[in-house]
N, C-alpha and C positions, 0 to 999 in steps of 0.2 A: 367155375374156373377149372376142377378137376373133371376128367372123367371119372364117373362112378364103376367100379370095377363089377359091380350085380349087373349091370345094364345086359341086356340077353344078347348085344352085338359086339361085346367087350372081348369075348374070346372065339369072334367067327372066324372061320376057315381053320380052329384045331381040334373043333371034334368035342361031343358032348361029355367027354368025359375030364376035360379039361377043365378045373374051377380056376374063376380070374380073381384070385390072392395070390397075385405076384408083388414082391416090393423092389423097389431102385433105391441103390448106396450111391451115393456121389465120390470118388476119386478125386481131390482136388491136389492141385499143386502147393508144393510147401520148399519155401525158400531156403527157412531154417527150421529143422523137427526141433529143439531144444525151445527157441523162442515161441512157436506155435503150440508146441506141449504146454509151457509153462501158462499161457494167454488162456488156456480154454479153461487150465485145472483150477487158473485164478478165478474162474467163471463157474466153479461147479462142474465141470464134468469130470468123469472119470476117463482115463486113459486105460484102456484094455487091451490092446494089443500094438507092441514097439516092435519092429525086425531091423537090426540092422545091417547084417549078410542076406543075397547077395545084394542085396538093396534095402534103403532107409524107406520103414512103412508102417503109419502111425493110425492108429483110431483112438476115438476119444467119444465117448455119451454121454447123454445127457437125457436126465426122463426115459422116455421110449427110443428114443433115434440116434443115432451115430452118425458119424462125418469121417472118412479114412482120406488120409492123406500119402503122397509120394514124392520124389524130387522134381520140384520143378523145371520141366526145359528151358534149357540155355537160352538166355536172352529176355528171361520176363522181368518188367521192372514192377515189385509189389504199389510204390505210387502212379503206376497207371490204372490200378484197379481194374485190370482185366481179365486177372486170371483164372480166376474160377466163380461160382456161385452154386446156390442150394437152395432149395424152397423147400420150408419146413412146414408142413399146416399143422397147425392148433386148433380146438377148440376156444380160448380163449388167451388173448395175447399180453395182456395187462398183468398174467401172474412171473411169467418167463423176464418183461422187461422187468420187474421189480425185483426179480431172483438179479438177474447181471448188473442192473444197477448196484443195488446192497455190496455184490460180490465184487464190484470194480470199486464203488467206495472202501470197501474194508480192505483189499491189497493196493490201493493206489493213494487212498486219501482223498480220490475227488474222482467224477463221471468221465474219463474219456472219450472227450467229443469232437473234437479235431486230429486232425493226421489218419496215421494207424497206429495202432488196432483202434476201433471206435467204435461205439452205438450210435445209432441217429437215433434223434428225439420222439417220442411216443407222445404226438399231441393228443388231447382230448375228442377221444371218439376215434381216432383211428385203428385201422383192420390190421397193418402191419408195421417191422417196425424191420432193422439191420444190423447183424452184426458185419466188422468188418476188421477179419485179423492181419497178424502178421506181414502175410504173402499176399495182401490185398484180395484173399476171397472174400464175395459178399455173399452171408450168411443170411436167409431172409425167410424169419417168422410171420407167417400170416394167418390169420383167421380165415376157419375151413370156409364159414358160409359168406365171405368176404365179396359185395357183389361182383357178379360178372362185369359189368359195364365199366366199372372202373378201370379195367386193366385197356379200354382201348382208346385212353386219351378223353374222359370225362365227357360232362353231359352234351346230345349234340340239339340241344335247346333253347340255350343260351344265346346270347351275341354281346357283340361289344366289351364292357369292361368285364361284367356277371361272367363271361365266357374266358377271359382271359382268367380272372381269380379261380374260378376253377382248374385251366390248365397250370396255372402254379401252384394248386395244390396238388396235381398230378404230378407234376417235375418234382417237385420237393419231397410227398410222401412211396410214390408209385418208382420214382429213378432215382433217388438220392439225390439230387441234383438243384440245392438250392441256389448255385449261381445263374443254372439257367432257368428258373425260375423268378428271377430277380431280374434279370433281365427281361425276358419275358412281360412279367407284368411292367416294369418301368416303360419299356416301350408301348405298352398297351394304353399305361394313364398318358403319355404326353399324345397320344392320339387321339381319345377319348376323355379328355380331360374337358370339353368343353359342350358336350353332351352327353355325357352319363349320368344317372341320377346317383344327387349329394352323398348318398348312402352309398355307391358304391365308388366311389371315389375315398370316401371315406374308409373303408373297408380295405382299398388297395394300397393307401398310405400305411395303415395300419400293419397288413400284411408284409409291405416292402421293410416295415421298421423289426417285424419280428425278422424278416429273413438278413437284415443285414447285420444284427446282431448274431447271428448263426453263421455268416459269411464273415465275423472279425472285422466289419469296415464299414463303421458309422459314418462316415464323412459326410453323406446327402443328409439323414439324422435330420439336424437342426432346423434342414430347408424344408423337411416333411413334414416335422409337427409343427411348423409355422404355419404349413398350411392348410392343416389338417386343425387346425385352431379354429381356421376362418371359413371352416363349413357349418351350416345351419343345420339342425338336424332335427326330427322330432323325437319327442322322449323314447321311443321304442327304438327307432333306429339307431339313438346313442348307444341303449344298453346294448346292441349287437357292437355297435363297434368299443364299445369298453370291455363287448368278452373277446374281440378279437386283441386288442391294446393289453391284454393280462396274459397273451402268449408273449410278451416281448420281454416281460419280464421271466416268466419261465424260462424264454429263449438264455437270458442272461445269466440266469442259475444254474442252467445245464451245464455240467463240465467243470463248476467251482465250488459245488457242495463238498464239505469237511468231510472224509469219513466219520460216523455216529461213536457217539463216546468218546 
């Protein structure tokens, strides 16, 4: 995903004496410095440096990196989630989600997982995960050796249903984008619904029920597991679809956990 800055073509055309350890700070847009201070401190980071002549100019850390912020131009609305992002690489991503977590339970009482500010869910086994404050920047923790492939739209091996549940799990972990991933695959089974094998039908019913859970809007729900009742399966392939049927419930937990104690 990165380039690696040793690579011997990484600093061609400035000369041998030029070492490539250069780093990039991201500038993002901030709607409100007070509410965006408050979002990150509640998260662990420290604020290091506030200006607020001739202009309002904030940074804030966290571990090794930092994120500076400035006022954002006229006209951005933080619900369209456009206005800034940042790719953070980690070595390992599972310790940072349980730092924000913790840190969003103990000031909030419960996971912030809809609207703004929010974290998206850190499923099992995945490379990365989001924050996403205030001013609608998306803040985006990933794992360093996170494969390449991923980033360009999942495997191209697949076909049919197999290939659709992959690209919902692209939309959902890779875009933030569990609506169009839910669409997505719903279009995928009513096309493929009459030839795809049981297991993955199975599997995409399963997946539609964690994402609507996560999308606030069980309605189809009842019509799923009806019919995700009346697939045949063989013992191995239930237990996949019983480990995908145990994100629905995680999906459910996300965002209503007590804070501890």
């Amino acid at each position: 995903m990165a380039t690696d800055p040793t690579t011997p073509d990484a600093a061609a055309g400035l000369g041998p004496s030029v070492i490539a350890n250069e780093s990039t700070t991201p500038i993002l847009p901030c709607v409100s410095v007070e509410e965006t201070k408050n979002f990150y401190e509640c998260l662990g980071f420290r604020t290091t440096y506030e200006q607020h002549r001739p202009y309002r100019y904030l940074v804030v850390a966290f571990s090794g990196f930092e994120l500076h912020f400035r006022k954002a131009p006229r006209g951005i609305d933080p619900a369209d989630e456009d206005g800034g992002a940042a790719i953070v690489f980690v070595d390992a991503v599972a310790p940072y989600y349980a730092a924000f977590v913790a840190a969003m339970q103990a000031a909030h009482g419960k996971i912030l997982a809809k609207g703004l500010p929010r974290i998206t869910r850190l499923r099992p086994g995945a490379s990365r995960f989001s924050l996403f404050d205030p001013s609608g920047n998306n803040i985006v923790l990933v794992r360093r050796d996170e494969p390449v492939e991923l980033e360009y739209g999942g495997s191209a091996t697949l076909t049919g249903l197999a290939k659709a549940l992959d690209n919902a799990r692209i939309y959902s972990e890779f875009k933030s984008d569990d609506r169009a991933a839910f669409r997505h695959l719903k279009s995928a089974l009513r096309r493929h619904r009459d030839d795809a094998p049981a297991v993955d039908r199975a599997l995409a019913i399963a997946t539609l029920l964690t994402l609507a859970v996560a999308l606030d809007d069980e309605r189809e729900a009842p019509a799923l597991r009806h019919e995700l009742a009346g697939i045949s399966l063989t013992r191995a392939e239930q237990q996949r679809v019983d480990a995908a049927l145990a994100e629905v419930d995680d999906a459910r937990a996300f965002g209503d956990e007590p804070a501890p104690g």
